[in-house]
N, C-alpha and C positions, 0 to 999 in steps of 0.2 A: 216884437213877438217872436225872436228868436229861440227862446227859448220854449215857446208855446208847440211854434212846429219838432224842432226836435223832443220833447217829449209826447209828439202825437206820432210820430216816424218810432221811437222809442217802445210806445204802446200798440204799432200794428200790428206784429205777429199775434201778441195776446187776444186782441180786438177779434183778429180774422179766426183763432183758434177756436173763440168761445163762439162766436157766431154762428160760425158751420156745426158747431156740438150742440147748442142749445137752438139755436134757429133747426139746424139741418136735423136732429132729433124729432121736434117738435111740427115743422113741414110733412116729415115721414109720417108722426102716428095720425096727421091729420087722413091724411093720402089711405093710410091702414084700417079707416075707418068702415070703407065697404064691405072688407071683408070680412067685419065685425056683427054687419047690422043682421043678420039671420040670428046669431044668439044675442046680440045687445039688449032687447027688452027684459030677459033671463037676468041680465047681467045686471039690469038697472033695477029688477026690480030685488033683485038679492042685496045690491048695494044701500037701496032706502031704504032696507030692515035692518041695518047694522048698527041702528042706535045714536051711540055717543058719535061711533067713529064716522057715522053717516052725517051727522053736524059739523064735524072738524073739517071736513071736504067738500061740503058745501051740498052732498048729495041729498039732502032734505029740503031743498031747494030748485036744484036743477035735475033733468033727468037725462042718462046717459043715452037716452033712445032717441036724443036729436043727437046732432052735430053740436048745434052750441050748447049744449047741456056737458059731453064731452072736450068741446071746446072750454069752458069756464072752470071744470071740474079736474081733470086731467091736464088737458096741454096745459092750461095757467098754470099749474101749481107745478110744472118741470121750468117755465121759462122766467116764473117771479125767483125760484129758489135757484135758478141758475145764473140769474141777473144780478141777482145781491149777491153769491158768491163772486161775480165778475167784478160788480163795484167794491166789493171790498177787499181785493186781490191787489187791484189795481190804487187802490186809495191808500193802504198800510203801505207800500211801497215810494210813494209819490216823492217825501221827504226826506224819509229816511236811509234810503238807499246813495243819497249824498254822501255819506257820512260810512256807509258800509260801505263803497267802494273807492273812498277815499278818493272823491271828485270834489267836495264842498271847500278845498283846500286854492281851487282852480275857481270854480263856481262864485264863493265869495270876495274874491279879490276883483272881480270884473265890476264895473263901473255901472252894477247894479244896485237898485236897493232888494233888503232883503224882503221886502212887502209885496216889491217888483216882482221878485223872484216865488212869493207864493202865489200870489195870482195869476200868473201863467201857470204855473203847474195846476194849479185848482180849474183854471180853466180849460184844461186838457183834460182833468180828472172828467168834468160836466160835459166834455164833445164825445169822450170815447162812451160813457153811457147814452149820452143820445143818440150817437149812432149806434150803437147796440141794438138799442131798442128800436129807431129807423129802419134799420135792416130786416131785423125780428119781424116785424106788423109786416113788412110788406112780405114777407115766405109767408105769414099765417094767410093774410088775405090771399095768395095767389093761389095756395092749398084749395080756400074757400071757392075760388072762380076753378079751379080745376076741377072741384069735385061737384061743381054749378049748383053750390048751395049759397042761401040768401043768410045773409048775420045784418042784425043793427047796424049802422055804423056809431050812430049816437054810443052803443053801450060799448061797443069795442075801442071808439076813442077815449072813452072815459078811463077805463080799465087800463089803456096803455098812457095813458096820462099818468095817473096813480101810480102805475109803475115806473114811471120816469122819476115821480117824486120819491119815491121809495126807495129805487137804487140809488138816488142823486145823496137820499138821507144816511144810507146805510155808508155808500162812499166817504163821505163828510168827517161820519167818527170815524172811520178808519182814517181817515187823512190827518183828523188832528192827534189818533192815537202817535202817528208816524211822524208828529211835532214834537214828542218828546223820545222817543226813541232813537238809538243810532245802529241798530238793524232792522232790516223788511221782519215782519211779525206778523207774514203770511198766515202762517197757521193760528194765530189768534183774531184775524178777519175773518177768514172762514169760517170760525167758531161762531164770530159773533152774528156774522150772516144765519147759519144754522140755529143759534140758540136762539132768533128774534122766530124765525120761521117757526120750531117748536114751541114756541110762546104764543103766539096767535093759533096753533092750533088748541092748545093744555085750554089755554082760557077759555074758550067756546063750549068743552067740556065739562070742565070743572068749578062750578059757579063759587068757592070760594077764592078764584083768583082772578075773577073775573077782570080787577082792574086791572088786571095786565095789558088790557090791548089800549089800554092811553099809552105806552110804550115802546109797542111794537108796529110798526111801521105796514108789516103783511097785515096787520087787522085794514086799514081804512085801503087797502088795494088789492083785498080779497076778490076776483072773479066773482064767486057765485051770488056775494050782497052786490054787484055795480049792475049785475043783467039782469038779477031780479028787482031792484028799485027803481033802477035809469040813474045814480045818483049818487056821487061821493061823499062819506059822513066828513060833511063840514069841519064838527069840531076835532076829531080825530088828525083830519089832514092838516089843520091850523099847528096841531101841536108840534107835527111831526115837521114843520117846516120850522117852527120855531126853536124845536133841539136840533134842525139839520144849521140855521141862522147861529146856534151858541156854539155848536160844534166849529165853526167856521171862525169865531170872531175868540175860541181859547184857541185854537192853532195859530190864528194870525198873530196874537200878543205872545204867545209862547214862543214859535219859531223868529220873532224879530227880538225877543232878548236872551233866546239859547246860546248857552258859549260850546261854540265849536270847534 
């Protein structure tokens, strides 16, 4: 597992950066929340008359006048859209970066196999998201105990579950994007982080594309449907696990007969 720890030592700067921006963000607007609550019913109730845009945010649903209403509605949607950027920052680089720094010339001559060699990095890719998300839940809970407000726990584990799965999926392509590539293609993770999250909102809007969110991974770890049901769309998250499953098993056959 040599190689597992060095690329988790590899990935802790990134890890601690995005933590303290998306956690330490996220911790703060909880905390900013008191001195919200004098206009927040204004605010919540201007926001459930926005229509379309009050469906894509889940505000037709939850109300900005509690905590966990801004909880599901706000905070989730800076820490899910910050999380897939993190996993797929961290996943387009995984492989590829072998190859851009002209290490795989070292890397593959060692008395490893190359299969060896994805599964430790894959498996670094799945610790650095879970600790992400580790880290995250326990700033949002303590926010919650500082500000001595009561949340689910049921619904908050569910929701950070679903986000594990989400990040874990969104990471996944990018990781096998970065099986056929021989540089980091950073800025086309982030893309594609970005264009799933704009996809689960368009589709909630817009009922002729509606089947979008069989593909978008933010439809089944949307906040404001896991606190108002109790309950993860089964089929939804089956799917997303079985293209995060194909995503994984074209990396593996591709990086063990890439010529490098």
């Amino acid at each position: 597992m040599t190689l597992y720890i060095h690329e988790m030592k590899m990935n802790l700067k990134s890890l601690l950066i995005w933590v303290l921006c998306v956690g330490g963000l996220c911790f703060g607007c909880i905390l900013l929340y008191t001195s919200l609550e004098d206009s927040i019913q204004e605010m919540a109730d201007a926001y459930s008359n926005m229509g379309a845009m009050s469906v894509a945010l889940g505000m037709d649903k939850m109300s900005l006048a509690t905590l966990t209403g801004f909880y599901a509605t706000e905070i989730a949607m800076m820490h899910g859209l910050g999380g897939a950027m993190f996993a797929a920052i961290v996943g387009t680089g995984m492989l590829s970066k072998e190859e851009a720094l002209h290490t795989s010339e070292f890397l593959n001559v060692l008395p490893v196999s190359r299969g060896n060699v994805l599964f430790q990095k894959y498996a670094a890719l799945i610790s650095s998201i879970l600790v992400f998300n580790l880290v995250c839940a326990a700033m949002y809970v303590l926010g919650f105990v500082v500000m001595k407000e009561d949340i689910s726990a049921k619904e908050m584990l569910l929701y950070h579950f679903a986000q594990l799965i989400m990040q874990i999926e969104i990471g996944t392509i990018c990781f096998m994007i970065s099986a056929f590539t021989k540089k980091s293609l950073m800025g086309a993770g982030m893309g594609i982080a970005i264009l799933m999250f704009a996809a689960d909102m368009m589709c909630r809007i817009i009922p002729a594309i509606e089947d979008v969110k069989y593909i978008t991974p933010f439809y089944y770890s949307n906040a404001s449907d896991i606190f108002t049901s109790g309950e993860i769309n089964g089929i939804m998250l089956g799917i997303g696990s079985g293209i995060t499953v194909a995503s994984f098993m074209i990396a593996w056959f591709r990086y063990r007969d890439k010529d490098l």
